[in-house]
N, C-alpha and C positions, 0 to 999 in steps of 0.2 A: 552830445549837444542836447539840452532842455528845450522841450515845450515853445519856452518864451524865446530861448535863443534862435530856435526853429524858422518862429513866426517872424521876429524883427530880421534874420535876413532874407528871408525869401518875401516879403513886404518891403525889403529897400531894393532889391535885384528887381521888384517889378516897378517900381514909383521910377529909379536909373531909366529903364525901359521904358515907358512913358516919356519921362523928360529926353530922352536924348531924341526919339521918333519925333516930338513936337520941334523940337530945333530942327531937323533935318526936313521936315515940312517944309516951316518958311523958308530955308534958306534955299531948296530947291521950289521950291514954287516961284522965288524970286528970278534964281536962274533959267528957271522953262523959260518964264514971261520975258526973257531976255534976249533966249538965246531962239526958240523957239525950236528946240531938240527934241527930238522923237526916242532917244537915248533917256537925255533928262527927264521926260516926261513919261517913261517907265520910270524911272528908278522914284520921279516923284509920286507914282501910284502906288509903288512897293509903300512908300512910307506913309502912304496914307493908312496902307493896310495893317503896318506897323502898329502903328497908334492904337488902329479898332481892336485889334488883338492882344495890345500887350494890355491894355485897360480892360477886355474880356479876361485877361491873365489875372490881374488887379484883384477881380472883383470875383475869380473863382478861387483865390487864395486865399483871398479873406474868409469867404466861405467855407472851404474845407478845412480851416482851421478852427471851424466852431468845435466846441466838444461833441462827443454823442448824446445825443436826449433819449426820450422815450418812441421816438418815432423813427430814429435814425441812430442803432444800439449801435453801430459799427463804423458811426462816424459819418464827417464828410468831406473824406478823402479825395472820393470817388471826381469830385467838380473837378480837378486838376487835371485830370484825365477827358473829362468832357471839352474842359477850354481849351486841350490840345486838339481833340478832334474838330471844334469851332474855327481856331487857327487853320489847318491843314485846309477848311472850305474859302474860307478866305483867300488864302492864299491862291487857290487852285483857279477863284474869281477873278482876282486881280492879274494872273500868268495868261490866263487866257486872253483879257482886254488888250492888255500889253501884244500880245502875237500878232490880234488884228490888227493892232498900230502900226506895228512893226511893217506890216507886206505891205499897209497902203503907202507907209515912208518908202518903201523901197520902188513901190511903182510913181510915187512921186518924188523923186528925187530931188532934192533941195540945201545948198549952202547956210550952214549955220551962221547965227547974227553972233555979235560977242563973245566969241569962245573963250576968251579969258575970264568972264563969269563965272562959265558952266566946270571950267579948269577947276579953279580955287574951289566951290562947294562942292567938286567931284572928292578934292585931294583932302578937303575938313571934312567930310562924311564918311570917308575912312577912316581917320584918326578919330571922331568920336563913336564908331561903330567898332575900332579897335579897341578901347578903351570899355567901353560896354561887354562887350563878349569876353574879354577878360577880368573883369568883376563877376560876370555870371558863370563862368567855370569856377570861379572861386566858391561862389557859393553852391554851385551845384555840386562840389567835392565833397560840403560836408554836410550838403540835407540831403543828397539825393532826389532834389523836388522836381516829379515829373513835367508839371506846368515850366519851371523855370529852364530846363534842360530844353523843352519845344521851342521855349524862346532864345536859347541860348542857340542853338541850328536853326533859327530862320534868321539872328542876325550876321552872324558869322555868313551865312548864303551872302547876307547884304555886302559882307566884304567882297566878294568876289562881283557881285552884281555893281557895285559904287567901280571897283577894277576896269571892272568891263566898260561903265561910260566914260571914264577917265581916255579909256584904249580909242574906245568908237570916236571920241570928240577931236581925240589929238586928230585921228586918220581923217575924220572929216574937214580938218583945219590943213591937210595937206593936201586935198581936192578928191580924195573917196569919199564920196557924199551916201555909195552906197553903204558905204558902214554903219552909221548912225540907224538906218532901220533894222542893218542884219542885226547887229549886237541887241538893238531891242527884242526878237525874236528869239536870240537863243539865251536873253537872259528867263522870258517867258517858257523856255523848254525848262530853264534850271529853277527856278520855281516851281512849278510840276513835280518835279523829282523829289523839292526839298518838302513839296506837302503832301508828297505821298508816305514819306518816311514817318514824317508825324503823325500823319493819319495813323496807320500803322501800329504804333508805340501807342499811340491812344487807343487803339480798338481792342489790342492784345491787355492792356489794363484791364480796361472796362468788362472786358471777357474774363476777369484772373486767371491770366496765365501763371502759370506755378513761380518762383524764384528762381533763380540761376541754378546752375545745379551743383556748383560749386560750395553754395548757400544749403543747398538742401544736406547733400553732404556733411557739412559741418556741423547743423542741428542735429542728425543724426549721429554723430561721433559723439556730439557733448552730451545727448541722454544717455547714450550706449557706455557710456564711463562713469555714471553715476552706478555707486556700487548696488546691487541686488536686480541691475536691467541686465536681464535676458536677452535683449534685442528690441526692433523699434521697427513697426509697419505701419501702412494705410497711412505716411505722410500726407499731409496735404498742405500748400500753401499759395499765397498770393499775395499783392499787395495792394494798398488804398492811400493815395495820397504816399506822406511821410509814415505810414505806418504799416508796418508788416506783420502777414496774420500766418502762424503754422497751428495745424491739429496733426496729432498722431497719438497713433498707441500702443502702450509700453509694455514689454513680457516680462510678468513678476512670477515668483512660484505661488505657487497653486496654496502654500500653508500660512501663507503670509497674515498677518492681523488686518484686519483694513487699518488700523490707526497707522502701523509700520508702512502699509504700501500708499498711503496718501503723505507719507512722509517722505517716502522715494519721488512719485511724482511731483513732493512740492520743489525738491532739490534742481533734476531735470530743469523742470520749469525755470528754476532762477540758474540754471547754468545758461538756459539760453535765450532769456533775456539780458542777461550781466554780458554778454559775446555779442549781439543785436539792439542799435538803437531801436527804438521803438517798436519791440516786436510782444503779440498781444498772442499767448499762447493755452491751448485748449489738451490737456493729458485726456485719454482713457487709459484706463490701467485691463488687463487682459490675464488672469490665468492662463499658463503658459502650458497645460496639458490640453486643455479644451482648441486650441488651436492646431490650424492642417498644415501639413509639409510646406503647401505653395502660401498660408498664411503670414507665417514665420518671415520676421525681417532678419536682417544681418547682422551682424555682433563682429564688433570689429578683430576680435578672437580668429572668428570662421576665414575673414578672408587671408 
């Protein structure tokens, strides 16, 4: 996938995200004021949170899709990763308000107004929350975009959490009043959980943590097949946004021309870019007597 194909869907996966949270606003703001649920009135704060995040999503996408300048040679990847950490506080804000709700519904215990309101926007905030979530695994299959994947697991969470008022409203309509605050409470516990994940996934970005190792492996096999590599160590890799960065260094012989051995490295290099979208790769080349037993990487010969 290019650049530009890059950007236009992971800019329409976040505008989707936006527009379906503002629908699911009014249409539960409408139902609170209805119904006067303590269920609704989580799930209408989730969406309020919705909205702030998926628009912090918006607008850290645009951004990390600027090119690199001179002050930013590596891009800026990185904002995709911050807006998922931004998301996770959010979220962590909103699960908590909701708990408090929750206990004081439950110590005031109270029969729901209109439950056929609160029904119908329970049973449409699934189906366009189902619909959402499955566009954004769409897209998230073919950019891998960290920001769109955070929002892709906090709406999916909303599936189970729009579930769960659907569950609490029916129970409350058959005279369990206390339902309606427990389900508020432990949709608040489940929120928790789902912003701790992101947190998480954000914090190990922004740290670069290395690539899978399955990943790392495979750069490894593809230099170590280009003919005159000796072997490949001192990997190092991570990722920023939609783009992924490896350094390592290659064991050539020791009589090599430089012209020859920058011609091994330019190979390597486009072996594993031409195998990794987006990946921005850094060779040293290493005379292969000057290095030590424990220096020495693996040659897929050796194993």
């Amino acid at each position: 996938m290019s650049h530009q194909q890059y950007s236009r869907w992971v800019t329409l996966a976040s505008m989707a995200a936006v527009t379906v949270a503002t629908l699911l606003i009014v249409g539960k703001l409408i139902a609170w004021l209805m119904t006067d649920s303590s269920s609704l009135l989580a799930s209408l704060t989730d969406s309020f949170m919705d909205v702030s995040a998926s628009l912090i999503n918006l607008f850290a996408i645009r951004y990390a899709l600027v090119p690199a300048d001179d002050e930013h040679r590596f891009g800026h990847g990185k904002a995709e990763s911050l807006a998922g950490l931004i998301q996770s506080a959010f979220i962590s804000g909103s699960a908590l308000l909701l708990m408090m709700h929750g206990i004081s519904s439950l110590l005031n215990q109270a029969p729901v107004q209109r439950l056929e309101a609160g029904l119908w926007v329970s049973g449409g905030s699934i189906l366009l929350t189902l619909l959402l979530v499955s566009f954004q695994r769409w897209v998230v299959v073919r950019t891998n975009s960290v920001a769109i994947k955070a929002d892709m697991l906090h709406y999916r969470s909303d599936l189970l959490l729009n579930a769960g008022v659907l569950l609490a409203l029916v129970l409350a309509g058959q005279g369990w009043f206390w339902a309606d605050g427990l389900f508020a409470i432990l949709i608040g516990l489940f929120l928790v959980w789902g912003a701790v994940q992101i947190g998480y996934e954000s914090v190990q970005a922004l740290l670069d943590r290395q690539l899978p190792e399955e990943e790392q492996a495979r750069i490894m096999a593809l230099c170590c097949a280009v003919e005159g590599v000796h072997g490949v160590h001192d990997l190092r890799t991570r990722q920023s946004g939609p783009t992924r960065f490896a350094q390592l260094h290659l064991e050539l012989d020791d009589q090599l021309p430089l012209v020859k051995a920058h011609q091994i490295a330019d190979e390597a290099e486009l072996a594993v870019r031409q195998s990794f979208e987006r990946m921005d790769v850094i060779i040293h080349m290493d005379p292969i007597s000057v290095l030590t037993k424990e220096q020495k990487g693996p040659h897929p010969e050796q194993q």
